[in-house]
C-alpha positions in Angstrom: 0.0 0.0 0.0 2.7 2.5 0.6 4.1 2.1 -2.8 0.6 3.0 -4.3 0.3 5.7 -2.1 4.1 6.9 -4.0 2.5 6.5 -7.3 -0.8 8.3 -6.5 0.8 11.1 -4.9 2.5 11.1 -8.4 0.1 11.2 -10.3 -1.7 13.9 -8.3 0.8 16.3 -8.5 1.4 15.6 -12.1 -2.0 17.0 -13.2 -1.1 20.0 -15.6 -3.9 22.4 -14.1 -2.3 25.3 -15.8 -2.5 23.8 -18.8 -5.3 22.4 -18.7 -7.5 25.7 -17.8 -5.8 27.8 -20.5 -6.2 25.1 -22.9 -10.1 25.4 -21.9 -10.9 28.8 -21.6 -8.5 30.4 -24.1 -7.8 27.0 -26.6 -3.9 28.2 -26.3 -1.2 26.0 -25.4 -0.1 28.0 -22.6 4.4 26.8 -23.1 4.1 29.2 -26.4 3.3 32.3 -25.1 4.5 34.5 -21.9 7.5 32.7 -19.8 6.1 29.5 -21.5 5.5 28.1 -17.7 2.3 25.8 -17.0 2.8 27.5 -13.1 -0.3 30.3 -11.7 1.7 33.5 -12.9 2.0 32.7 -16.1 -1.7 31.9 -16.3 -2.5 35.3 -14.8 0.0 36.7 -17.3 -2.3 34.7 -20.0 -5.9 35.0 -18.7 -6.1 37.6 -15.8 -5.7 37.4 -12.4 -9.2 35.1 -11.9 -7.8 32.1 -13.7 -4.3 33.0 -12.0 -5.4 32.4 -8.6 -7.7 29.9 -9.1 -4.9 27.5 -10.8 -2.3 28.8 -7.7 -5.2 27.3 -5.5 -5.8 23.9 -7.5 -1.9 23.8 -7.8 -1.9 24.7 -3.6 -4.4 22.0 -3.1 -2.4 18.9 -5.0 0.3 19.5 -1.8 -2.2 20.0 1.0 -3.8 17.1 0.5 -0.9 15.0 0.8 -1.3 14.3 4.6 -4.4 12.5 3.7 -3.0 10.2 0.9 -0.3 9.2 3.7 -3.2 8.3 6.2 -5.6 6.8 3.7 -2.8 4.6 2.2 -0.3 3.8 5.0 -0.3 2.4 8.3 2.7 3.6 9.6 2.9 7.4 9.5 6.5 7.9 10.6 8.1 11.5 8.9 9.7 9.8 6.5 6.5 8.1 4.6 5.4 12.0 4.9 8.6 13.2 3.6 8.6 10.4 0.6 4.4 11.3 -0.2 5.3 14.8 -0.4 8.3 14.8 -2.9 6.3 12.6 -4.7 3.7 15.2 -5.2 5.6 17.9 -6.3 8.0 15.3 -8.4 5.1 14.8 -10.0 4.1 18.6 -10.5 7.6 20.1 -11.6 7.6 16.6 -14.1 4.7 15.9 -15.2 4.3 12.6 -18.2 1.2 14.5 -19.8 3.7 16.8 -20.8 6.8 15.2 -21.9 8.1 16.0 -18.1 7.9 19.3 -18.5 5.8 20.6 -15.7 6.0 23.7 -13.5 8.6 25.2 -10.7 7.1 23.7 -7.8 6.3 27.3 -5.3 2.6 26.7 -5.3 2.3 22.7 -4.7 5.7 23.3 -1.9 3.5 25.4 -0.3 0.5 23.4 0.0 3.0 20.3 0.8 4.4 22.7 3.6 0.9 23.7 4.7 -0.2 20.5 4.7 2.6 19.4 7.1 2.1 22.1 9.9 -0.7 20.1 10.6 1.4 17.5 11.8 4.6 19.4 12.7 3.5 22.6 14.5 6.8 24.5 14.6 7.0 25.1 11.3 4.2 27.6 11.1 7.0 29.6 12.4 9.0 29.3 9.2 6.3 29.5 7.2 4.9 32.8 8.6 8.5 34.4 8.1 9.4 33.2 4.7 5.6 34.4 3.3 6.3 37.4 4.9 10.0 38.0 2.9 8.1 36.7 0.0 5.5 39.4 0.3 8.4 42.4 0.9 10.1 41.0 -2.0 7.4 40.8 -4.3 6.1 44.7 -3.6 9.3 46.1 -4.0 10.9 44.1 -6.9 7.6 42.8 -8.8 9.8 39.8 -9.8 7.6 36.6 -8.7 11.0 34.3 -9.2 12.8 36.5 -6.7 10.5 36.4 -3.8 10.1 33.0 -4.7 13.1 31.5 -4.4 14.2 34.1 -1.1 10.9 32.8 0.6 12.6 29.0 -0.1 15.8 29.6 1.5 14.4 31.4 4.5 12.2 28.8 5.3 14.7 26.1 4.5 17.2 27.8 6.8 14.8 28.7 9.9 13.6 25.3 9.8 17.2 23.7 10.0 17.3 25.3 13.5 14.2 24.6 14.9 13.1 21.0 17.2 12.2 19.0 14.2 12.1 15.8 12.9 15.5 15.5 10.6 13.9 14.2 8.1 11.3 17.1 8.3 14.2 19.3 7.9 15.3 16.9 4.7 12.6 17.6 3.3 12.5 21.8 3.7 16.4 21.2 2.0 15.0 19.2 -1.3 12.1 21.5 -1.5 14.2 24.6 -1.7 16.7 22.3 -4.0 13.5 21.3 -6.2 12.5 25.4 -6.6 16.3 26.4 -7.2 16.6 23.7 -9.9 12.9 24.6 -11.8 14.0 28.5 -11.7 17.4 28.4 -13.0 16.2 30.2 -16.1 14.9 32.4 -13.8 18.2 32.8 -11.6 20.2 33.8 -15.3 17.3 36.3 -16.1 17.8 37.9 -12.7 21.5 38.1 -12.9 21.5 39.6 -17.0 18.3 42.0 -15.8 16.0 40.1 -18.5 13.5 38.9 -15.9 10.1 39.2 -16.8 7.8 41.9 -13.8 4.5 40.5 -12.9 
């Protein structure tokens, strides 16, 4: 059973939303135009910010349900089932088969995996207050999604490494940021040359 729970939580996190609801509403093929990303700000860039959050919140809700596919499918929650369910989720969303595994960068289903864990891990609400909080500063000032982004990772990667968790909890904060750092480094080269796209 824990292996099918793996490959569902694959599976799960491998559903293109983005794609998907551009392909509905607008009948576009949402990698040809904007940054060519399947993720919620490109779909804003595409359709508006409607369509932008509501694919953010689908994307969200892949990783906050992952809690559940660990208690539905396995008997023994140690951290480490959690920690496997989880990367399996957004594996499956930053690599998706229905698109040649080619998916999206990962921020919105992290942070519905991360959500999803404070339930079970209290402490890290800590963390995750902070990091949204750089995340927000960032964004206002800069307007560059990829920079708050990827600053919001490392600060909750980094607070979490000191607090009284599990160590595989705080394996799992390091891949996550890992995961985000490899899925933007486009994003990291546009920043650095000044050609990153504003939201």
């Amino acid at each position: 059973m824990f292996i099918f729970a793996l490959i569902f939580s694959y599976f799960i996190g491998a559903i293109p939303f983005g794609f998907l609801v551009v392909k509905v509403v607008k009948n576009v093929d949402i990698r040809t135009v904007g940054s060519g990303n399947i993720g919620a700000t490109n779909v804003t860039r595409v359709l508006g910010k409607k369509w932008g959050v509501f694919v953010f919140f689908l994307d969200f809700l892949k990783g906050a349900i992952s809690p559940f596919i660990v208690n539905l499918f396995s008997e023994n929650q140690i951290p480490l089932i959690y920690v496997l369910v989880f990367l399996c989720v957004v594996a499956g969303h930053n690599w998706t088969p229905f698109l040649k595994f080619k998916g999206g960068k990962g921020v919105s289903t992290s942070l519905g995996v991360i959500f999803g864990l404070c339930f079970k891990f209290y402490l890290l609400i800590v963390p995750v207050l902070i990091s949204l909080f750089i995340w927000v500063i960032l964004f206002f000032v800069f307007k560059y999604v990829s920079l708050a982004s990827l600053s919001g990772a490392v600060s909750f990667s980094l607070i979490s490494a000191f607090l009284n968790l599990p160590w595989e909890i705080k394996l799992l904060t390091f891949l996550i940021l890992v995961f985000i750092v490899i899925r933007h480094r486009k994003n990291i080269k546009n920043l650095l040359t000044k050609r990153e796209l504003k939201f």
